[in-house]
Steps between C-alpha positions, in 0.01 A plus 500: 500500500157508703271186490249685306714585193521260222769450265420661135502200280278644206809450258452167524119445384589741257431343125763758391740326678413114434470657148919622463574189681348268249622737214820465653515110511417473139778759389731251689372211384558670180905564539548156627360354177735752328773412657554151419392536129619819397896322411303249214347790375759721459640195363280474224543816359887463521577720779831447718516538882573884474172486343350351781613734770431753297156413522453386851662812569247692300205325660598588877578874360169546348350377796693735713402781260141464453423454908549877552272658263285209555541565898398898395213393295331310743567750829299774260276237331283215564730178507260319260598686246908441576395125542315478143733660329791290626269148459469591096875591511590168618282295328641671172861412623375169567383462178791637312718257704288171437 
């Protein structure tokens, strides 16, 4: 590479980017609070362990599931929109579950 070329680093002043990273941080802080309570409260509404991986198993799936027509949203549409939408999603779930 000459001395005069520079090495594109505009991805990383991008707000887009320290945007999904943050976004991304709080949906894992999110499963790792799961995680360790999720057994109590299947628990209280008298579930067994099938019941449990039933439902861990459900939440990875739906995660797997909604990433691709999210991932086609957002390459056709503005990501705010995608990012919105998914906020009020999880913020309902979070609800339901506390």
């Amino acid at each position: 590479m000459p001395k005069d070329e520079k090495k594109d680093v505009s991805w990383y002043n991008d707000s887009g980017y320290w945007l999904l990273t943050c976004l991304g941080i709080v949906v894992n802080i999110e499963y790792s609070i799961l995680m360790p309570t999720i057994w109590s409260y299947i628990q209280m509404l008298n579930g067994d362990k099938l019941f449990l991986g039933v439902v861990l198993a459900s939440f990875s799936a739906s995660r797997i599931l909604t990433f691709f027509p999210l991932g086609y949203y957002v390459d056709h549409n503005p990501m705010l929109g995608a990012i919105v939408v998914s906020i009020l999603i999880s913020i309902v779930g979070n609800f339901l579950y506390g």
